[in-house]
C-alpha positions as CSV (number, residue, x, y, z in Angstrom):
1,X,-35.6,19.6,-4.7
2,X,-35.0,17.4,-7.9
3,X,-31.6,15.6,-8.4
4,X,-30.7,17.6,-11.2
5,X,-30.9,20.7,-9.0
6,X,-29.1,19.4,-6.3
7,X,-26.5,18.2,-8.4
8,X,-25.8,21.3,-9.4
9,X,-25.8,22.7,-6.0
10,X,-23.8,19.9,-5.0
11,X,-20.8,21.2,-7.9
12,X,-21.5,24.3,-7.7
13,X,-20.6,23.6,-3.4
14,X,-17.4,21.9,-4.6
15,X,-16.0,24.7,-7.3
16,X,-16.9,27.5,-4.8
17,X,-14.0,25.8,-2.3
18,X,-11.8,25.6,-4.7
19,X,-12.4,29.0,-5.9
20,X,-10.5,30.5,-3.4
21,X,-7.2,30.7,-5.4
22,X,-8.9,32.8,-7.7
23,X,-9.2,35.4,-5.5
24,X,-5.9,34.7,-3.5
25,X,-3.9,35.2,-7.0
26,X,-1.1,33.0,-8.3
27,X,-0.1,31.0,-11.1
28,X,0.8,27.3,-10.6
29,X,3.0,27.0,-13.1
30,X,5.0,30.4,-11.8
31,X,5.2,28.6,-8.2
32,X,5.8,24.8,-9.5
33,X,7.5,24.7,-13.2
34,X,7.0,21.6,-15.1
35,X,10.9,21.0,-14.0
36,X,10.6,21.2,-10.4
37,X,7.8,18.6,-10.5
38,X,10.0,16.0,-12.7
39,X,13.0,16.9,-10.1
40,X,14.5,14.4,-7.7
41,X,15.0,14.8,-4.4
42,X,13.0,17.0,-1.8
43,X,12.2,20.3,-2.4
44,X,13.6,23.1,-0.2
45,X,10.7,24.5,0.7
46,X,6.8,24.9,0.7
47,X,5.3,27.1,-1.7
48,X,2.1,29.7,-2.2
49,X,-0.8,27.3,-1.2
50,X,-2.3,29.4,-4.6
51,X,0.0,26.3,-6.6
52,X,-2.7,23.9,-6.1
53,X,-5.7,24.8,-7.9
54,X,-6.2,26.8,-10.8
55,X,-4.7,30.0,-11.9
56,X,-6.3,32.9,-13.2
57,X,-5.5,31.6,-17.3
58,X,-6.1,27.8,-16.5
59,X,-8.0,25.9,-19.3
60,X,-10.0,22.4,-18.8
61,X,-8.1,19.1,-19.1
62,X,-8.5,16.4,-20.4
63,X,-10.4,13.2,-18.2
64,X,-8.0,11.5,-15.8
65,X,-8.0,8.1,-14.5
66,X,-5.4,6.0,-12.8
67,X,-4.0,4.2,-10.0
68,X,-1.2,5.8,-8.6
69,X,1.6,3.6,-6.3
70,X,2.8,6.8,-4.1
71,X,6.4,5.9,-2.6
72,X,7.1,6.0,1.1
73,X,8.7,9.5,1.3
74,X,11.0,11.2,4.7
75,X,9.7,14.9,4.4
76,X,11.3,17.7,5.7
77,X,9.3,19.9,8.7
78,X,10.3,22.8,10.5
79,X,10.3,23.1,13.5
80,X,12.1,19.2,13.9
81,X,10.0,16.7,15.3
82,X,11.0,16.2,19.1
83,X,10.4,12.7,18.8
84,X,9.8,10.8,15.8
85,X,9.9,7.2,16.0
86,X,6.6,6.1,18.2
87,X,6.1,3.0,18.9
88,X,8.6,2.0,16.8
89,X,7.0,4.3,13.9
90,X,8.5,7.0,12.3
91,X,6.4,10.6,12.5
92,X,8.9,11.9,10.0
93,X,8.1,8.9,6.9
94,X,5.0,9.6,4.9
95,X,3.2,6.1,4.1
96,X,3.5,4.2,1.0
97,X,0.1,4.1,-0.2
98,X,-1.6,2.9,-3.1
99,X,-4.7,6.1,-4.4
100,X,-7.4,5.4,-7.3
101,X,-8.6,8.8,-8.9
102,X,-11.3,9.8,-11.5
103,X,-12.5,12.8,-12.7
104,X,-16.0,14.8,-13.1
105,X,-16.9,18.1,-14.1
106,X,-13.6,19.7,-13.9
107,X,-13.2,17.9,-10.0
108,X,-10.6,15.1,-9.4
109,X,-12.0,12.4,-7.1
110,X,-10.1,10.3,-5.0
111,X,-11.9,6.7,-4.8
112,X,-10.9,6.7,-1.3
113,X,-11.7,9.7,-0.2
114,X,-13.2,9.6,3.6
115,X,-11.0,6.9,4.5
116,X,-8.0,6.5,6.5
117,X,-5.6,5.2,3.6
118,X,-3.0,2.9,5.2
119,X,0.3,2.3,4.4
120,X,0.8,-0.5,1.8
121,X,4.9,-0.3,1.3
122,X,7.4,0.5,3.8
123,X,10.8,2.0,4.3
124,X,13.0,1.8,6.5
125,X,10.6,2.4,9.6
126,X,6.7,1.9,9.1
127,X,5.2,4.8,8.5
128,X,3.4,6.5,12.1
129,X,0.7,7.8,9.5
130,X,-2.2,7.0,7.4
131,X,-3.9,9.6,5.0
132,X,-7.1,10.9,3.9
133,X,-7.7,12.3,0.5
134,X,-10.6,14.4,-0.5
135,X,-11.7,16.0,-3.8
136,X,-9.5,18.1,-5.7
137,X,-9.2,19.5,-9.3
138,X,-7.8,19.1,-12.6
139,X,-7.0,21.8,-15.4
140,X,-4.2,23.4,-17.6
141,X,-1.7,26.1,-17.4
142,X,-0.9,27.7,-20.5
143,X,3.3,26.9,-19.8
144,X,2.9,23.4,-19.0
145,X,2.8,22.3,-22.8
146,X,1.2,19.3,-22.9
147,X,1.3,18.6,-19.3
148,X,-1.9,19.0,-17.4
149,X,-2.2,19.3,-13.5
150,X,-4.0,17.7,-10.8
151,X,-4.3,18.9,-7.2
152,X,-6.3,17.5,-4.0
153,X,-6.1,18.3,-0.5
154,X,-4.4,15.2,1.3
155,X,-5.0,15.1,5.2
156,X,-2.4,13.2,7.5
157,X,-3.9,11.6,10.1
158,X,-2.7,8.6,12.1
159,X,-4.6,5.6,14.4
160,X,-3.2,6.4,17.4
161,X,-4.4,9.5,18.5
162,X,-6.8,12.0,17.0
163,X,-5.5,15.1,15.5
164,X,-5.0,15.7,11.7
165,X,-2.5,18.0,9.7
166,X,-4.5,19.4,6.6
167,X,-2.4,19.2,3.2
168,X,-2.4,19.7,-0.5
169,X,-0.8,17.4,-3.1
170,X,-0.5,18.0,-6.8
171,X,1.6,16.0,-9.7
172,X,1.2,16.6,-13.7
173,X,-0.3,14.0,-16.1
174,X,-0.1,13.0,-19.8
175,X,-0.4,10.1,-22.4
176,X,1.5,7.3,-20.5
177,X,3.3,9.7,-17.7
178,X,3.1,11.2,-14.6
179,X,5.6,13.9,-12.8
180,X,6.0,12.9,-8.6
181,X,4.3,13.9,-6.7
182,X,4.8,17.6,-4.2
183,X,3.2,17.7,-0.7
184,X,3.1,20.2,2.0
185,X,1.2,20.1,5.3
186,X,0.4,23.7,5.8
187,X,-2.2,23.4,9.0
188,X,-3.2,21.2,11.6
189,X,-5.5,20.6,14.4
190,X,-4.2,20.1,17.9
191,X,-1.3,17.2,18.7
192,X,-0.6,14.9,21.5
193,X,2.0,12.8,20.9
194,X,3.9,14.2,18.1
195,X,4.9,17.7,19.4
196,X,5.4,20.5,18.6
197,X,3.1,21.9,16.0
198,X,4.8,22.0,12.3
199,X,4.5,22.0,8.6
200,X,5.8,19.3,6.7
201,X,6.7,18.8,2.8
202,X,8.4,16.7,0.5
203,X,8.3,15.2,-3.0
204,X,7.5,11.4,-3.6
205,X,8.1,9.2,-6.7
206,X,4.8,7.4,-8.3
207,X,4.0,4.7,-10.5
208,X,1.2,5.0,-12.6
209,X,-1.2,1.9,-13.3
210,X,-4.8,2.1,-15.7
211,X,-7.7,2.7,-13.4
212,X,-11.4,1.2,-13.0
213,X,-13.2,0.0,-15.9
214,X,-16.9,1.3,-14.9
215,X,-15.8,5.2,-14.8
216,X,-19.4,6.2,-15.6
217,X,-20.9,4.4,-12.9
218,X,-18.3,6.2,-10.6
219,X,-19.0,9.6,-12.2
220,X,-23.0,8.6,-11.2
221,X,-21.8,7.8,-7.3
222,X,-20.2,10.7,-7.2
223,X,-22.5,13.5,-8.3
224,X,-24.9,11.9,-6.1
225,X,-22.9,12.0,-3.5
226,X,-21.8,16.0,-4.2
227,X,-25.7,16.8,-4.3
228,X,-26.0,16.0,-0.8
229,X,-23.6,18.7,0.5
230,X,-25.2,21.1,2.3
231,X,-25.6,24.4,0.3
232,X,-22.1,26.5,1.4
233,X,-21.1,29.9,0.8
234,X,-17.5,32.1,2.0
235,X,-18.4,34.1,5.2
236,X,-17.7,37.4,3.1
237,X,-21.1,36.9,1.6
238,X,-22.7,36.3,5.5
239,X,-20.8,39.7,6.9
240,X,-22.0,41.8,3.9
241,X,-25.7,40.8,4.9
242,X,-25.4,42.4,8.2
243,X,-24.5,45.3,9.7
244,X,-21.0,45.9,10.6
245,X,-19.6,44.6,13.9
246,X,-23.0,41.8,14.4
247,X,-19.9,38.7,13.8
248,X,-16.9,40.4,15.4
249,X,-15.4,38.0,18.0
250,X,-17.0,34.7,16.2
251,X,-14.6,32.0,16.5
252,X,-13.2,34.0,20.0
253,X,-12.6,34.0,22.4
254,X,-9.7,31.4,21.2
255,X,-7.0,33.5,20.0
256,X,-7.1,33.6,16.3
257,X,-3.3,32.1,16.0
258,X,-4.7,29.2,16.7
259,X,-7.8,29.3,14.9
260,X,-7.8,26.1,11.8
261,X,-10.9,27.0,10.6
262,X,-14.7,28.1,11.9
263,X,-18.5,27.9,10.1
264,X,-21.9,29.0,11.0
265,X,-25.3,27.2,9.7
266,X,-27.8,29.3,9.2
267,X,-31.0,28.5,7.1
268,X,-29.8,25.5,6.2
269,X,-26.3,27.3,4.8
270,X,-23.0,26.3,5.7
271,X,-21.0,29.9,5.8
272,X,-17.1,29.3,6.2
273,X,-14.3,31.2,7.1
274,X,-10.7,31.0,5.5
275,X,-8.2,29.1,7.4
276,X,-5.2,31.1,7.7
277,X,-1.9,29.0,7.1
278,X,2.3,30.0,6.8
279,X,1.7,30.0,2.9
280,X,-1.3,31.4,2.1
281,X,-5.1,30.5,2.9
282,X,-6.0,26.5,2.7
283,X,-7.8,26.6,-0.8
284,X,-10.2,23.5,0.0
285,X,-12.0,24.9,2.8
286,X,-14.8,22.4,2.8
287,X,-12.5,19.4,2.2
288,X,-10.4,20.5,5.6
289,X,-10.5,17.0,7.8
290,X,-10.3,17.9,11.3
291,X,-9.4,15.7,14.3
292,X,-11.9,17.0,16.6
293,X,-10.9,14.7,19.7
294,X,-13.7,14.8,22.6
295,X,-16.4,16.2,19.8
296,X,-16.4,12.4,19.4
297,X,-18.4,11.3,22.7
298,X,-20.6,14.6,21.9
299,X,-21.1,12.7,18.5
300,X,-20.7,8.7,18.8
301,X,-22.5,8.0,22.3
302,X,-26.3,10.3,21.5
303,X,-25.8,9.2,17.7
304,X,-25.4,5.2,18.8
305,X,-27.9,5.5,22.1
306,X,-30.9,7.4,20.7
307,X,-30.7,5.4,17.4
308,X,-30.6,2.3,19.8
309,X,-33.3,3.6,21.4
310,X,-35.1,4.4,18.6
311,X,-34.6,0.7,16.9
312,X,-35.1,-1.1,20.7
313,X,-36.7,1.2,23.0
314,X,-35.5,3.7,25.5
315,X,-34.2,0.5,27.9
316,X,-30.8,0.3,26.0
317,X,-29.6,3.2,28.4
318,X,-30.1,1.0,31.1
319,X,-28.3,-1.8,30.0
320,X,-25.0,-2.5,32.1
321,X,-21.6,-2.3,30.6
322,X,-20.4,-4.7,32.3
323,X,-22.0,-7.3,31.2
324,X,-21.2,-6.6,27.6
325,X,-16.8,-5.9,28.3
326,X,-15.3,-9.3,29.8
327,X,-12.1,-8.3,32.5
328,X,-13.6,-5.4,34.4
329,X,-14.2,-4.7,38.2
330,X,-17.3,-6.1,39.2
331,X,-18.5,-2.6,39.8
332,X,-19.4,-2.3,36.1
333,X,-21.8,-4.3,36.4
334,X,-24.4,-1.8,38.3
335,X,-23.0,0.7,35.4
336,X,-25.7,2.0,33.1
337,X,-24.4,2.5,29.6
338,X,-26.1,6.1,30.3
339,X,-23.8,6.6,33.4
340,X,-20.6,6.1,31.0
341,X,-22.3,8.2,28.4
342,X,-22.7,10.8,31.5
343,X,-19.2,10.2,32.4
344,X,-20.5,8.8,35.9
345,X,-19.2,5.1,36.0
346,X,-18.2,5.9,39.8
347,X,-14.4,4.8,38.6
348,X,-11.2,6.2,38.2
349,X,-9.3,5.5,41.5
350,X,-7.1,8.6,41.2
351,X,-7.3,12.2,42.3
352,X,-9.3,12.6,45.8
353,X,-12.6,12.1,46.7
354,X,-13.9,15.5,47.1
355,X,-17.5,16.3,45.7
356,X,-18.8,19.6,46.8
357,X,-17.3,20.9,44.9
358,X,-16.8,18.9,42.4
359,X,-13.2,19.3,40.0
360,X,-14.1,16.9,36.6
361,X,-10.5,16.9,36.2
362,X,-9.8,15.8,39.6
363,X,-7.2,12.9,38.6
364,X,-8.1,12.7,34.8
365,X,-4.6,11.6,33.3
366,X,-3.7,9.8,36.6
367,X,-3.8,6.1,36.5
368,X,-0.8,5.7,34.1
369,X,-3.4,7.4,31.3
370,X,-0.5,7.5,28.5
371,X,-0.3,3.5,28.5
372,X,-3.8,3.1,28.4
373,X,-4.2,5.3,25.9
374,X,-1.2,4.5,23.4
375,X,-2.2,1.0,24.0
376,X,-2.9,-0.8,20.7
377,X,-5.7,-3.5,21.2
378,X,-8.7,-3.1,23.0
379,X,-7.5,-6.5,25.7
380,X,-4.7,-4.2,26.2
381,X,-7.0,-1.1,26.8
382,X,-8.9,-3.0,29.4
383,X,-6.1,-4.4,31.1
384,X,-4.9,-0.7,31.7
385,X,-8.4,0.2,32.7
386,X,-8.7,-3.4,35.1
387,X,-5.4,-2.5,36.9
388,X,-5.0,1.2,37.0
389,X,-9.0,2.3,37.4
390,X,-10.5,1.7,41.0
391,X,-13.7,2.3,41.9
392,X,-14.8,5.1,44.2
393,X,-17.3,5.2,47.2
394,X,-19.8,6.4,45.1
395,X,-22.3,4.8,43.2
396,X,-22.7,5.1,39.3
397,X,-24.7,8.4,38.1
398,X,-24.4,11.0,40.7
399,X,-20.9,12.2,40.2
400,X,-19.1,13.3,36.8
401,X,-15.3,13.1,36.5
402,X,-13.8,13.3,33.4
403,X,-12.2,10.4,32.4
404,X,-11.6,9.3,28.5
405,X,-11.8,5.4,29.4
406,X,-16.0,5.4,30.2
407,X,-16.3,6.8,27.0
408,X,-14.6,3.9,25.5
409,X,-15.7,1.3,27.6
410,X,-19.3,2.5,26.4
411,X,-18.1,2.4,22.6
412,X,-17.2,-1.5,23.7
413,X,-20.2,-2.0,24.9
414,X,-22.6,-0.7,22.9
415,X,-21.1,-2.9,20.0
416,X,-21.4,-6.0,22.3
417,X,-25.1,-5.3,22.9
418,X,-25.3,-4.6,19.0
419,X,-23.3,-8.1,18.1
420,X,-25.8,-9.9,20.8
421,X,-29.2,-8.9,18.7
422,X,-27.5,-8.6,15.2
423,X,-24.9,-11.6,15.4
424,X,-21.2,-11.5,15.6
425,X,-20.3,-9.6,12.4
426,X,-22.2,-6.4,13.3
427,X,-20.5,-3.0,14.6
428,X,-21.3,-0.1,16.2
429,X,-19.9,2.4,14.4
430,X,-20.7,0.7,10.8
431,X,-24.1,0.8,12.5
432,X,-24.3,4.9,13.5
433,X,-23.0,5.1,9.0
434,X,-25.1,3.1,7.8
435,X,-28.4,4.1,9.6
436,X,-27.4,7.9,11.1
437,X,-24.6,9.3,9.0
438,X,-25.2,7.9,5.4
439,X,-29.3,9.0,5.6
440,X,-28.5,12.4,6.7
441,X,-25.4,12.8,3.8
442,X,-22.5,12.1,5.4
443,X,-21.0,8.5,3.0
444,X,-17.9,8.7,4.5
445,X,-16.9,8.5,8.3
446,X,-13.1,8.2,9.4
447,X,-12.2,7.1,12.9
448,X,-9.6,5.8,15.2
449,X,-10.1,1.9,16.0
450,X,-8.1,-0.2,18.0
451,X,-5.3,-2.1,16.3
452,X,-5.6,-5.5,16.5
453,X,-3.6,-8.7,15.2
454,X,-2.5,-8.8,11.8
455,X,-2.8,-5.3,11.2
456,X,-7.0,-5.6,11.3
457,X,-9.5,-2.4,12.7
458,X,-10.9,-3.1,15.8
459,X,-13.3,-1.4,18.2
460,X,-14.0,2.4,17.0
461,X,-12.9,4.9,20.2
462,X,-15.9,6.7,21.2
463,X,-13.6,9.3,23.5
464,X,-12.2,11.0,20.5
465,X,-11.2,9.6,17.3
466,X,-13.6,11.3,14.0
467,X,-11.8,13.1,11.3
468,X,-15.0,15.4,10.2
469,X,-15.6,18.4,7.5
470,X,-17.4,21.2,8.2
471,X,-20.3,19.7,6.4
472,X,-20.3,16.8,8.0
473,X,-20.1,18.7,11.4
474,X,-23.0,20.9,10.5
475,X,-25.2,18.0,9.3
476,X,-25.2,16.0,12.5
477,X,-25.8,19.4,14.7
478,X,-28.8,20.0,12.7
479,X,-30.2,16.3,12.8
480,X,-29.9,17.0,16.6
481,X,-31.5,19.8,16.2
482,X,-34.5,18.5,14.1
483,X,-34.9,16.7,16.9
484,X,-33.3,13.4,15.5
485,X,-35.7,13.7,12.1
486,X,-34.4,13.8,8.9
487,X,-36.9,13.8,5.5
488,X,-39.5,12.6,7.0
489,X,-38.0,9.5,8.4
490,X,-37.5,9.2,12.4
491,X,-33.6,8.5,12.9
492,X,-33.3,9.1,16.7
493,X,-35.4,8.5,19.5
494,X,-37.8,11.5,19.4
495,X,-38.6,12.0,22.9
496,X,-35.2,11.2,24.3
497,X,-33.4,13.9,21.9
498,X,-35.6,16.1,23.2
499,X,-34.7,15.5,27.1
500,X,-31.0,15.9,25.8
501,X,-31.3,18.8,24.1
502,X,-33.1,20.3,27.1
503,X,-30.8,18.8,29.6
504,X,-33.2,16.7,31.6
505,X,-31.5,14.7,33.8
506,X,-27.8,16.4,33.3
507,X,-25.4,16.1,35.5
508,X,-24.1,19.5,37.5
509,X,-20.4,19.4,37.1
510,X,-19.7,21.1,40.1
511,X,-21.1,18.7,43.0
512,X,-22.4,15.6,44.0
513,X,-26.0,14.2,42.8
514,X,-25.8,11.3,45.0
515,X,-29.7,11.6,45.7
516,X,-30.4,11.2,42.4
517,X,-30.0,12.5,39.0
518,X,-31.1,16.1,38.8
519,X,-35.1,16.3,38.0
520,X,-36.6,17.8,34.6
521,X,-36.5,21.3,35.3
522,X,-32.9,22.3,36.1
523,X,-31.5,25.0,38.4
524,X,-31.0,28.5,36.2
525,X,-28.1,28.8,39.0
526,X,-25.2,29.1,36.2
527,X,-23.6,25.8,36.7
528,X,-22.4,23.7,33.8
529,X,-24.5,20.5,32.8
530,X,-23.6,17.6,31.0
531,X,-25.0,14.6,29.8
532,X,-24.7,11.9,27.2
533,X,-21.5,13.7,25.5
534,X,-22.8,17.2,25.7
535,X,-21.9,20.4,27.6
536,X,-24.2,22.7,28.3
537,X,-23.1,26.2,28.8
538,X,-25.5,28.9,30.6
539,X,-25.8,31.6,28.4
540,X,-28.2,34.8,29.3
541,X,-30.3,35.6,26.1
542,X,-30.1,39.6,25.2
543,X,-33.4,39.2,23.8
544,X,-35.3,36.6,26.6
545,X,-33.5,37.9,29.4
546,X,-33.9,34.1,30.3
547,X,-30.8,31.5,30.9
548,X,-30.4,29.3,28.4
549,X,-28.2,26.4,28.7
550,X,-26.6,25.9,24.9
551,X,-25.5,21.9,23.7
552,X,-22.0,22.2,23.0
553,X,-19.7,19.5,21.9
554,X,-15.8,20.1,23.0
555,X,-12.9,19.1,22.4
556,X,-9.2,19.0,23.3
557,X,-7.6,21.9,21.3
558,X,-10.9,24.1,21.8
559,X,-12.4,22.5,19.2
560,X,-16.5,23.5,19.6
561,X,-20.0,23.0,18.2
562,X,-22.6,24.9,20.0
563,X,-26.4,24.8,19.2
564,X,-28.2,27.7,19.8
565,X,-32.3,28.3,20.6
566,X,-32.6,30.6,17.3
567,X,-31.8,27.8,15.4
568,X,-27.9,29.1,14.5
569,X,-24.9,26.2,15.0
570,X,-21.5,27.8,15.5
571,X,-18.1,25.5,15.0
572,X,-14.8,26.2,15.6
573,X,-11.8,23.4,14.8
574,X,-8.7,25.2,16.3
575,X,-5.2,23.4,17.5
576,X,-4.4,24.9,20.9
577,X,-3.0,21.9,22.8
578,X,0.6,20.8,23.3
579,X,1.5,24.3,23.7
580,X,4.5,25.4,25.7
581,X,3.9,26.2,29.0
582,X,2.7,29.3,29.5
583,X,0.6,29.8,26.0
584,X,-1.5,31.8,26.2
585,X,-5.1,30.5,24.1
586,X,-8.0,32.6,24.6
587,X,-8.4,36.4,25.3
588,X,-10.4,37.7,28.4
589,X,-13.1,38.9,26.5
590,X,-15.6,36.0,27.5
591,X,-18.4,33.9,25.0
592,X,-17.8,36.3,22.4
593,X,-18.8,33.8,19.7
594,X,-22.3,33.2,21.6
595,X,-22.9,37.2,21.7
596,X,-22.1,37.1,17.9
597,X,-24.7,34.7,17.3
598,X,-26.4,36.2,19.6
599,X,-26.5,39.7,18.1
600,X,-26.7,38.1,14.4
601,X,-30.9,36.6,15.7
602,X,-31.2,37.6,19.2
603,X,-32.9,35.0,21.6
């Protein structure tokens, strides 16, 4: 494909998500007035998500470039936040933050989109938050006089957990001025800390400053950069192509309340749903950041190990953790960095000792889990591991319990073993960007990392901690699937993606493999697997007859990416955690999103 084609693919990708407004009606202009957006104070309410991107009558606008100084702002959510100040943080302050902006083709662009924007001024409190913007859009409204608008869908995220609240943010421009700027946080994915569930809004004061001098050069990043989306198109144009009922119960059986959003790649085509929110559908579907929590270890750990592998040979996932993480038990020190990636280190020292059979969750958030995990640094994080974590009779390998800390310890590891052949400046996750993520399409990569002294990233969390799109999502499920090949060039260990994808060598959930790992060909007796980040779910093809055993990364929330033997990826990014007891999340209905892909190509 040529790069002129795919940049007009890559466009063509980004008007189509913001085309939605089109259909869903609304003028901006009708919802925000020129005067509401010069108004002090915050606003009373959100408004029709339709006030974000272009109406039905809007016209181009003129270029924009800037740097805008966005003020610290306390913004109104309902229901209340239970509690607000974390850590001495306030959940309730949006940051102070400092943005950069050009535009293309009709498309305002963010310089920092993809990253985790922190907070440059402060109020009262620090900020809890950091942000994420993504691409947006410029244009006019025929009542605006000589204002013109700009929009982009602003994501509120945070570097102490991993769960996201998907906004939109818009403010009017002209010669020498710019209105504030209005905000609403109209979806999110699923909390821990800051409870309950809620949209947020509010209306913040900026300064405007002149921008970058080398616009062009941007403008030539950029379309590059759009041409290596994947080609994406609204699930209406999927459903029409089939007969009726082949999708009915995709994205199930979650209950669709607490649905954020769902895709399906097939041929190489990204096919989106709308995400339902309070005020209207989210208009920048394939902008949508999601905190996918444990779709992390399904991602970071196989990403970091096979590439590893690939670079070094297959013996990095023997290597023993502990003699790359200082201050552990000296346990660690017969633990493979496979075993953690298998969730087998043989630690945890809560719950009981009960194998056959086996609970995964037997003692998972014992261990005073809440002060490891809210624990800033990572010599913090080990000291909560070091005197909360004990080792159990069992040896590393043969018994998986579900426990958050292997998975970081492995993350820790892995980037000592990287700084030991690479020197001290290397890092593990810069390393999975640079030679994984950025050749496959995917420039931008936002995680959780420790906080360290003087307000510097540390150590990236490999148990949950990526902000992903859909695209991005969809890109590294099919680099798995091509078997860890991507345009020719061999990215992961070949022979070693395979095994994974097969599930050689998984670990049954439900007992004790304390003879050994499981051998090549695994039982068709129904039993979960998992190994190296990855669940596998037994799934009875209607075509086959045979059992499969599907990849599937999962995380908290009943966020999902399942791989499929026709070649199909479903995902799912949904919010159903911190739920009042008694919630009910999925129907009884069973893997209806399998049988829909299952029905759509029948294996």
């Amino acid at each position: 494909m040529g790069m002129e084609r795919r940049y007009r693919q890559g466009i063509a990708t980004l008007v189509l998500a913001a085309s939605g407004c089109a259909v869903y009606a609304g003028v901006p202009s009708d919802a925000l007035p020129v005067a509401a957006l010069l108004k002090s104070g915050s606003p009373d309410a959100p408004v029709a998500n339709a006030a974000f991107c272009p109406g039905p009558d809007a016209i181009a606008a003129p270029p924009f470039s800037g740097v805008l100084h966005i003020a610290p702002t306390l913004m109104t959510t309902t229901p209340r936040i239970e509690q607000p100040l974390i850590g001495g943080r306030d959940a309730r302050l949006t940051p102070g933050i400092t943005l950069e902006f050009v535009t293309i083709d009709g498309a305002l662009v963010p310089l920092q989109r993809g990253e985790m924007v922190r907070e440059t001024v402060r109020g009262a409190h620090p900020s809890y938050w950091r942000v994420i913007p993504q691409y947006g859009r410029v244009w006019r409204e025929p009542a605006d006089g000589d204002w013109s608008r700009a929009a982009f869908p602003l994501m509120l995220v945070n570097d102490t957990e991993n769960h996201a609240h998907q906004g939109l943010a818009t403010f009017l421009f002209k010669e020498g001025a710019v209105t504030k700027l209005r905000f609403q946080f109209v979806q999110q994915t699923a909390p821990y800390l800051v409870r309950p569930h809620f949209v947020g809004w509010g209306s913040a004061e900026i300064v405007r400053q002149d921008g970058a001098s080398r616009v062009e050069d941007l403008r030539a990043e950029i379309r590059a950069e759009l041409a290596e989306r994947l080609p994406a198109r609204p699930w209406s144009d999927l459903a029409r192509t089939v007969p009726p009922g082949t999708l009915d119960g995709f994205g199930g059986p979650l209950l669709p309340k607490w649905m954020v959003d769902a895709a399906l790649v097939r041929d190489g085509v990204l096919y989106y749903q709308d995400s339902p929110t309070p005020y209207g559908p989210y208009p920048y579907p394939l902008e949508m950041r999601f905190g996918v929590r444990s779709i992390m270890k399904s991602v970071a750990a196989p990403l970091a190990l096979l590439r590893l592998a690939e670079v070094y040979g297959p013996y990095v996932l023997t290597l023993r953790v502990g003699d790359y993480v200082p201050g552990l038990d000296a346990k660690y020190g017969r633990v493979r960095f496979i075993d953690a990636a298998d969730m087998a280190t043989g630690f945890g020292g809560t719950g009981t000792f009960k194998t056959n059979p086996n609970d995964i969750y037997d003692g998972y958030l014992g261990g005073n889990y809440d002060a490891w995990y809210t624990a800033p640094s990572h010599a913090e994080k080990v000291h909560e591991i070091a005197i909360n974590l004990r080792p159990y009779p069992w040896e590393p390998g043969t018994v998986m319990r579900y426990r958050d800390q292997d998975f970081y310890l492995l993350g820790a590891a892995l980037d000592g073993f990287l700084k030991s052949v690479r020197g001290p400046e290397a890092d593990v996750w810069n390393m999975i960007r640079d030679e994984v993520l950025t050749p496959i399409g995917i420039r931008h990569a936002p995680a959780v990392r420790t906080r360290e002294a003087g307000e510097r990233d540390g150590l990236v969390w490999f148990n949950a901690g990526y902000y992903p799109t859909l695209d991005d999502l969809a890109k590294i499920a099919l680099l798995d699937q091509q078997r860890g090949a991507h345009a020719g060039k061999q990215l992961l260990h070949r022979q070693l993606t395979e095994d994974l994808l097969a599930a050689r060598s998984a670990l049954t959930k439900r007992s004790d493999a304390a003879a050994g790992l499981l051998d090549h060909a695994i039982p068709a007796d129904g039993s979960e697997r998992y190994l190296m980040g990855f669940h596998f779910t037994p799934y009875v093809g209607s075509l086959s007859r045979r059992q499969y055993y599907l990849p599937t990364m999962s995380g908290s929330g009943e966020n999902e990416v399942i791989l499929y033997p026709n070649g199909l990826i479903s995902i799912r990014t949904a919010k159903a955690a911190g739920l009042p007891d008694g919630e009910k999340v999925q129907s009884d209905d069973g893997p209806t999103t399998i049988r829909a892909v299952d029905r759509l190509a029948p294996f």
